[in-house]
N, C-alpha and C positions, 0 to 999 in steps of 0.2 A: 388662025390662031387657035393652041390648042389649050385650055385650061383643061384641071382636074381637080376632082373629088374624092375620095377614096381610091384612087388607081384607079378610077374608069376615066376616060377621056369626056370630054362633053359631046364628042362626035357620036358616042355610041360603043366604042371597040376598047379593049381594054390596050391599056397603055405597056408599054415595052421598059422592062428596068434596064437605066443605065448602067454600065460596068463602072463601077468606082475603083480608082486603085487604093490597095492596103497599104495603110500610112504606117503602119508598122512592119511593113514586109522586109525591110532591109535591119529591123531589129531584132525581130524573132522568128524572122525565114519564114511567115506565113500562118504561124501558128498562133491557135486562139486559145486563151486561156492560162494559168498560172501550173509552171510544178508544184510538186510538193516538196521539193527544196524551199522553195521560192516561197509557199505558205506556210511552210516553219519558222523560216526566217523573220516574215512578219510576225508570226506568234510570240518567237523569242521576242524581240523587239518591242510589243505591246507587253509584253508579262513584264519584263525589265522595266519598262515607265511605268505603269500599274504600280510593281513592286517600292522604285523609288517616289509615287507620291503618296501612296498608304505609311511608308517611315516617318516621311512630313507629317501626311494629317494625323502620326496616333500621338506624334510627340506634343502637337498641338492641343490634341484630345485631354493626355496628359496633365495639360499645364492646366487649360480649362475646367475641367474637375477638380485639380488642387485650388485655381479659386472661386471655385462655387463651395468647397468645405469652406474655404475662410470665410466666406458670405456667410454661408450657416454659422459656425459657431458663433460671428457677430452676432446673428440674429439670438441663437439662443441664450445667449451671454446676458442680451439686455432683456429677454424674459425672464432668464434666473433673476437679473437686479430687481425687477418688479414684485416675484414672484417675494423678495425679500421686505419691498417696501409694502407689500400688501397682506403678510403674514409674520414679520418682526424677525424672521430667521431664514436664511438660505435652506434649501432641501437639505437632508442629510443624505449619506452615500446609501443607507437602505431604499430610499422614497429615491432618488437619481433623478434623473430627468422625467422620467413618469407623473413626479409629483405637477410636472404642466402640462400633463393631459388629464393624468387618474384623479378620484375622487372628488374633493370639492370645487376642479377646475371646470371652466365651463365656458363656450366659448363668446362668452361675455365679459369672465375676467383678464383682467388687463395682461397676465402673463400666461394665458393660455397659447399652447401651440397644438395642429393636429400631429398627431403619433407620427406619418407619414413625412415631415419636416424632421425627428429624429434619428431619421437617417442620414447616413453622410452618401458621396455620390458614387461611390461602391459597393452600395446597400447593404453595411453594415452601422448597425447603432451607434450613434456618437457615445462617446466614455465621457461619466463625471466623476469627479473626484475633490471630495470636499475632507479637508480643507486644501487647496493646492499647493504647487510648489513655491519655494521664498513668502513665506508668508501672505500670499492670495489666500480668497477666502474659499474658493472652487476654483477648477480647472476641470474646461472642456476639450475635449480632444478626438481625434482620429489618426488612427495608426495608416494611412496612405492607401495605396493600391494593391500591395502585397498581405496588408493586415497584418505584421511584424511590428514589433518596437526601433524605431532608427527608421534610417531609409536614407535614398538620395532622389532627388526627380518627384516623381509621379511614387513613388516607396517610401519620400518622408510624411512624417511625422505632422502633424497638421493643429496647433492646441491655442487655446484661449492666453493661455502665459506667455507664449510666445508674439501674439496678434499688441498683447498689452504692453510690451516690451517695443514692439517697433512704434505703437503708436507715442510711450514716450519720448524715443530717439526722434522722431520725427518731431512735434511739438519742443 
């Protein structure tokens, strides 16, 4: 009985390889290894799935970022109401949302935000505008992903009058 270790026998003499047949000989005549047909092919193939799940995840990206603006400007919405009950008047368009970081805010008062939250997820400054539209008293806003007025997708328009709008339909 002959066991082995590394290809030496336990007898002493080095062992003899068996001839295996190629399991692939009757498919590619013996030959080892890929063309380069054959590995473009797969390239196309991988770039084409790549391609189609990057459409997926940017459209998803998209939508994501439009609701995290809406997240913020909820947030900043209910810092402007404070910032009103805790100083008798909403900011005016000169002071803008600055008035809830700059000056006598501090992050102790109730409607303080850091600067770094005034941005929307485009990293451009959310827009205030006081007094807003239909009679609001401010309107917060972001102009999307393009940073244009309008939009559709991931390029609309993003604002506090609108948010207050759906939350009446809803209620």
């Amino acid at each position: 009985m002959t066991h082995s270790t590394n290809g030496v026998s336990l007898r002493g003499g080095p062992m003899r390889a068996r001839a295996r047949p190629n399991r692939f000989r009757g498919i590619r005549g013996g030959r080892v290894g890929m063309t380069l047909i054959e590995v473009l092919a797969v390239v196309v193939i991988l770039g084409l799935l790549a391609s189609i799940l990057l459409m997926g995840f940017s459209s998803t990206f998209g939508r994501a970022k439009s609701e995290l603006a809406r997240s913020g400007i909820g947030v900043i919405s209910g810092r402007v109401e404070l910032f009103r009950i805790e100083k008798g008047a909403f900011p005016t368009n000169e002071l803008g949302l600055k008035a809830l970081t700059d000056g006598q805010a501090t992050p102790s008062s109730s409607y303080y935000v850091s600067a770094d939250k005034l941005m929307d997820p485009w990293g451009r400054p959310y827009l205030y505008i006081a007094p807003g539209p239909n009679g609001l008293p401010f309107e917060i806003l972001t102009r999307g992903a393009d940073g244009e007025a309008g939009g559709e997708g991931e390029d609309a328009d993003v604002s506090s009058a609108n948010l207050r709008n759906l939350k009446e339909s809803v209620s």
